[in-house]
N, C-alpha and C positions, 0 to 999 in steps of 0.2 A: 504494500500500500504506500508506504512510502518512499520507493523508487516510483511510481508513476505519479507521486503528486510531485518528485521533483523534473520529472520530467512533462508535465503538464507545464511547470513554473519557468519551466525551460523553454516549452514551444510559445510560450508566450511573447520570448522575446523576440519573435520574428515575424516582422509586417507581414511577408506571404504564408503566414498561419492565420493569424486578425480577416487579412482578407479572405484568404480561400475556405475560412470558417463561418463568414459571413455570408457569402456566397451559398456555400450547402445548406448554411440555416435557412438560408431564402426558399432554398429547394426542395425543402422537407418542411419547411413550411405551406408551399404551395401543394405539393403531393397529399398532407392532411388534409387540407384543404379540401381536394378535390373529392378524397374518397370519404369525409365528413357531411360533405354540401350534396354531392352527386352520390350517389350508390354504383356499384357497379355494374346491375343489370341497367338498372338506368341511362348509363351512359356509354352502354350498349345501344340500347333501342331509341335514344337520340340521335347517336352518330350514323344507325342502319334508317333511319327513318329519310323519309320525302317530303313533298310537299304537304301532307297531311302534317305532319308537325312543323314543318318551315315555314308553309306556305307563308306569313305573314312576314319572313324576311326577304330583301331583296339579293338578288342573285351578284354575287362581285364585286363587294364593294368594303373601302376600308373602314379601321373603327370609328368609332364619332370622335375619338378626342384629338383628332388629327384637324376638326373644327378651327382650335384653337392656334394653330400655326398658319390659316389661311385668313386670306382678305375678305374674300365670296365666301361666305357660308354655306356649306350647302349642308340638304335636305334631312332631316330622318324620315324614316316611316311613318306614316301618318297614319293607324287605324280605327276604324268610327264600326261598332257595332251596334245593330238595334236590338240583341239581348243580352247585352251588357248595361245597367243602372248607372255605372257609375260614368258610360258614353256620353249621358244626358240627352239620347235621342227622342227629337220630337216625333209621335206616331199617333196618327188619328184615324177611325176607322168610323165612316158615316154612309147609311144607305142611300141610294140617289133614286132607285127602284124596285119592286118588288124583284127579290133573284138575284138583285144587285149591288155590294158595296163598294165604296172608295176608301181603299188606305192607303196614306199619304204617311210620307217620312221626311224627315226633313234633317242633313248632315252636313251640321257648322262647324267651322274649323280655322283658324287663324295659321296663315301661311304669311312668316314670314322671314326667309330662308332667300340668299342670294341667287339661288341657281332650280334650274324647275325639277321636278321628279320625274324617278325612271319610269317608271310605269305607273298607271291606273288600270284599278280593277274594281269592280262589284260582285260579288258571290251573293245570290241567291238561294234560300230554303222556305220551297214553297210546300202548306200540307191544302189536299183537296183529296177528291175525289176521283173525276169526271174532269173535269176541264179545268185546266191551269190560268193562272192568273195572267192578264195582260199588262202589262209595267211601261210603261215612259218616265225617262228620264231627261231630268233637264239641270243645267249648268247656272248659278250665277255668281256674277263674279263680282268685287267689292267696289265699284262702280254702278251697278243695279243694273249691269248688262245681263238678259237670258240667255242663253243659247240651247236650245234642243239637243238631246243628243243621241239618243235610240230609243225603238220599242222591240221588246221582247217577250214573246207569250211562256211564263215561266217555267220550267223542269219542276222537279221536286229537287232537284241540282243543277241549278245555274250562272256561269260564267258568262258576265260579259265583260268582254276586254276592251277599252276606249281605240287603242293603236289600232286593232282591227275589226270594225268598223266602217267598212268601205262609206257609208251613206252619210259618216260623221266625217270623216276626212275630205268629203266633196264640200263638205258645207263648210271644214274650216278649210279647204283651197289648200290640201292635199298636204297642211301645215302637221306635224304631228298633236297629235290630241294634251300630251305631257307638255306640249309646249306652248301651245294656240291657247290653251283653256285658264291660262297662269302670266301670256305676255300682254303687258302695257299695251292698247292698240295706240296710242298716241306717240309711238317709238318705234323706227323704222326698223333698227335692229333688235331683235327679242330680248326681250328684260320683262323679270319678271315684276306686276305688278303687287306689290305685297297690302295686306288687310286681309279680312273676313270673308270667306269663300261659302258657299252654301250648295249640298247637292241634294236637290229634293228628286223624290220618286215615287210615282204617282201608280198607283195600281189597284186594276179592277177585279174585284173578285167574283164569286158567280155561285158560291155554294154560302149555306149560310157559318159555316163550320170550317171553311178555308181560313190561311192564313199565309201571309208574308215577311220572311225574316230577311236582312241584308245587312252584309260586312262591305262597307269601304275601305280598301288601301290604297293612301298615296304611295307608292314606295320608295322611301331616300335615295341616296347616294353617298351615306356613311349608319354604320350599324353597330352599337354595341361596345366592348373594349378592344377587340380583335377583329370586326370584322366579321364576313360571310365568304363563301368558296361557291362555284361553279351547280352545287346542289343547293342551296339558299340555307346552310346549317353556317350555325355559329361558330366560329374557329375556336371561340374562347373553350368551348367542349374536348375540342380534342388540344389544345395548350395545357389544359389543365389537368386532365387526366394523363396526358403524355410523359409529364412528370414522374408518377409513382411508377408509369413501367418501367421508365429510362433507367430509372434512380435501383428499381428491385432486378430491373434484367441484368444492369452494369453491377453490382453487391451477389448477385444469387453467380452468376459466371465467372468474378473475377472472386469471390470466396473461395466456391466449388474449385475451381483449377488450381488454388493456391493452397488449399487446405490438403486435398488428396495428392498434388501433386508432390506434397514436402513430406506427408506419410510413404509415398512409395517411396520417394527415394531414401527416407531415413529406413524402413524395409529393406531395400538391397544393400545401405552401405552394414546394416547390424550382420544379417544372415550372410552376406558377401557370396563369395562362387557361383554356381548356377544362377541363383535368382538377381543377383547383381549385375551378372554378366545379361540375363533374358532382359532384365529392365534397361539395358546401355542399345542392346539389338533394337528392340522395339521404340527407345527414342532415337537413336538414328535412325529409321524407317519414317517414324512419324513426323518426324524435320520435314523431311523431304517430301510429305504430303500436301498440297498447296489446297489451304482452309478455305480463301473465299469460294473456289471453284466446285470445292463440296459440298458447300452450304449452298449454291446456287443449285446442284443438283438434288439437293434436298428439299430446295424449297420448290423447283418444279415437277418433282417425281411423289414425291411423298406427302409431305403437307409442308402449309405455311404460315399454321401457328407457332406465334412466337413464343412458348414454351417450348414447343418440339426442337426447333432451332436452338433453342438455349442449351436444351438436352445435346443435341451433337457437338454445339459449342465447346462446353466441359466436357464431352469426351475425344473430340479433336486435340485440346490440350492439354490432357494429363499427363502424355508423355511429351510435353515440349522441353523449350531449354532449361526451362527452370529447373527441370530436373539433378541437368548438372552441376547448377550453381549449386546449389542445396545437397548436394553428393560430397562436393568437396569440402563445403564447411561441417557436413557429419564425418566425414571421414578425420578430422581435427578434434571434433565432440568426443567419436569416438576410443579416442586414447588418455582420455583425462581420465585423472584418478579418481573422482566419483563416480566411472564409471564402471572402475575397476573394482571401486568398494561397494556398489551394488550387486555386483557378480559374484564377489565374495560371500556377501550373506545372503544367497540364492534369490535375486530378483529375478523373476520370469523374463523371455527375451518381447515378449509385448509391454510389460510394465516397466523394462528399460527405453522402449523407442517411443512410448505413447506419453512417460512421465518424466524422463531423464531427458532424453534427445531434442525431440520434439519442443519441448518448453524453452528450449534456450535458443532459439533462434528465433520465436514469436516473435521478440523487437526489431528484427530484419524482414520479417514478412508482412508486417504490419506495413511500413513505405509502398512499401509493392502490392499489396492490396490495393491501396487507396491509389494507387496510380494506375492497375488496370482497371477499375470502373469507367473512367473517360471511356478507353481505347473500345470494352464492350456495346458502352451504347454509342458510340460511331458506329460500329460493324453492324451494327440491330438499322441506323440510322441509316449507312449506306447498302444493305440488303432491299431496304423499304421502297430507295431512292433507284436500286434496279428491279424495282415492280414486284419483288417478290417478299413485301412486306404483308402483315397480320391484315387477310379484309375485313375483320371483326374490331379490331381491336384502335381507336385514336391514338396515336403513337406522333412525334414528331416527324420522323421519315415520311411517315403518310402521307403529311400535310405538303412536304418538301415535294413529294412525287406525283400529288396532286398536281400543284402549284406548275410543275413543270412539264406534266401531259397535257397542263389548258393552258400554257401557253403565256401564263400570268408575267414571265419577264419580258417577253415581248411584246405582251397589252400594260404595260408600267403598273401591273398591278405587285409591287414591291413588298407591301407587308404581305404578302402569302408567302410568300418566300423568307421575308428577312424575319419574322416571328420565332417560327420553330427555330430557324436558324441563329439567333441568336442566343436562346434559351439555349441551343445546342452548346455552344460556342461556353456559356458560363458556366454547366454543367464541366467541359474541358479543362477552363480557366478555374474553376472552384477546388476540383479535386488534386490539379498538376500542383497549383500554389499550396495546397496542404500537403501534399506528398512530398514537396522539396521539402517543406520544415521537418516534416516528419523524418525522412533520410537523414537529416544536418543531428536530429535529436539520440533518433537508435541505432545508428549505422556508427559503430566507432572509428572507423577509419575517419569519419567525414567530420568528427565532432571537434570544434575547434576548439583549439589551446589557451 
């Protein structure tokens, strides 16, 4: 106990311990985070989910607090539901004729946001029987201009999209509807008119027992902390749960390979001859086996759950080089006189290598641990990045390999890309910076005078 509280007292004094310890706290911090806030079937059936859970974000666009660095404001999402209370939608429902009602909706909304919205939508849920509701819609804008904009005899599921809308786009002069329906007409060039916008929607009903529900979405052009991807899912989902696999893939692989790999080789150098020499064969073989190109055949022949990979991972590497490092500093263990006075009063040759051996090189394995966790979750990170990442699983790779099958650095869509990757990057930078102090602390050679 107190050799490691002087060697806590020790790591302290070195800024790349402070920081790369601030760092991981950040990291383990977020990972709680995520698996506290989010569950993990949860964010499962988030990240597999479509438009039925999305639908109300917009597709490509970055986070809102990027707001803050621009001149032009632009948009969030604007959504106005009629069975939502706290929407404050106005709904009035009055008969005009025997057989026949009028419900009327009315969605007010204050826009006012430098740059127009990506899309407009109305979703529809009509209940009847027999014949569906007939709906007109109409636009006004905070000048007390109307404009008409479609009629539509309603589904029990109804999409209607402003952009396509052929009979709306003749009427704004083939202007798009996101941008016709929000620009100043006293401005040659499009700007958007800002106040109070109102979308009323006028619909006939015919049964006495029917009924009309509608969601309006304006949809932004910034979302959220992170941002939306190509399927209209929030990135902040897979940021955040990316975390605890990075953090358990890189600790569960670079544990596993270090713990069994310094068992085997304190194994051959105790019992030496045959089993010394089987374990020297078999890591020169396995040297010479080239890891990514098996893992890539692993991950298109077999599966490409990132557990199963992690399983080959650790055992591609238990006879790596480490072995030998670890060979020749048992081989040095093994001639001290403790160890010769446990052989003396008959310690077992497993209770020499598991309590004798083994123990005294923990402060040399400990550096080396903490420095391959990076290198693991790169390899997890660049597996993902050659398409043969987890399809279940949010993962940073993911998002990297997303980001670069649609295309996102050459549509300037930059935080898809630079997100995970920087979180990557700190994960790198968190654990390298702790693992130098850590080497300066238990590696005697390195320990200064």
């Amino acid at each position: 106990m107190n050799a490691l509280k002087r060697s806590l007292k020790e790591l302290a004094n070195y800024p790349s311990a402070i920081g790369g310890g601030i760092i991981i706290l950040f990291l383990v911090f977020l990972a709680v985070y995520a698996i506290v806030t989010i569950p993990y079937s949860e964010a499962i059936r988030l990240w597999r989910g479509g438009e039925e859970i999305w639908g109300d974000n917009p597709r490509i666009v970055p986070p809102a607090w990027t707001n803050f660095f621009r001149r032009a404001k632009q948009p969030e999402t604007i959504v106005l539901d009629s069975r939502d209370p706290a929407d404050l939608i106005s709904k009035t429902v009055t008969e005009i004729s025997e057989g026949m009602w009028d419900v009327v909706m009315t969605f007010d909304f204050d826009y006012n946001y430098d740059a127009f919205p990506q899309d407009l939508i109305v979703f529809m849920n009509a209940a009847f029987v027999e014949k569906g509701p007939f709906v007109s819609m109409f636009w006004i804008t905070p000048d007390g201009r109307e404009i008409r904009l479609g009629e539509v005899t309603a589904k029990r599921s109804e999409t209607y999209r402003f952009a396509q809308d052929e009979r709306l786009l003749r009427r704004l002069k083939g202007v798009d509807p996101q941008i016709a329906l929000f620009a100043d007409p006293d401005k040659e060039t499009p700007t958007v008119l800002k106040g109070k916008y109102q979308l009323r929607i006028d619909a006939v009903i015919f049964e006495e027992n029917a009924d009309l529900e509608a969601k309006f979405i304006a949809y932004g052009k910034v979302h959220g902390l992170a941002g939306t991807d190509h399927r209209r899912r929030d990135l902040t989902i897979a940021l955040l749960w990316g975390t605890p696999i990075a953090l358990s893939f890189g600790l569960l692989a670079a544990l596993g390979t270090s713990v069994i790999t310094m068992a085997i080789a304190a194994i051959g150098v105790w019992f030496g001859g045959v089993v010394d020499e089987l374990i020297q064969r078999i890591t020169q073989i396995n040297i010479l086996l080239p890891t990514l190109p098996i893992l890539i055949m692993v991950g298109t022949f077999q599966s490409r759950s990132i557990w199963v990979i992690l399983g080959w991972i650790i055992l591609l590497n238990l006879f790596g080089g480490a072995i030998i490092s670890f060979r020749a500093v048992f081989l040095q263990i093994k001639e001290s006189p403790y160890i010769e006075a446990a052989r003396s009063y008959g310690a077992s040759s497993w209770r020499i290598i598991f309590l004798y051996l083994v123990p005294r090189i923990i402060p040399v394995l400990i550096p080396n641990l903490v420095n391959g966790i990076p290198a693991f979750v790169f390899l997890e990170a660049s597996l993902a990045l050659l398409g043969l990442g987890d399809p279940v699983l949010p993962t940073w790779g993911k998002l990297i390999d997303d980001a670069r099958s649609n295309g996102a650095l050459y549509n300037a869509q930059y935080f898809w890309v630079m997100e995970p990757a920087i979180l990557l990057m700190l994960a790198g930078l968190g654990f390298a910076m702790m693992g130098f102090a850590l080497d300066r602390v238990f590696n005697p050679r390195l320990r200064e005078v």
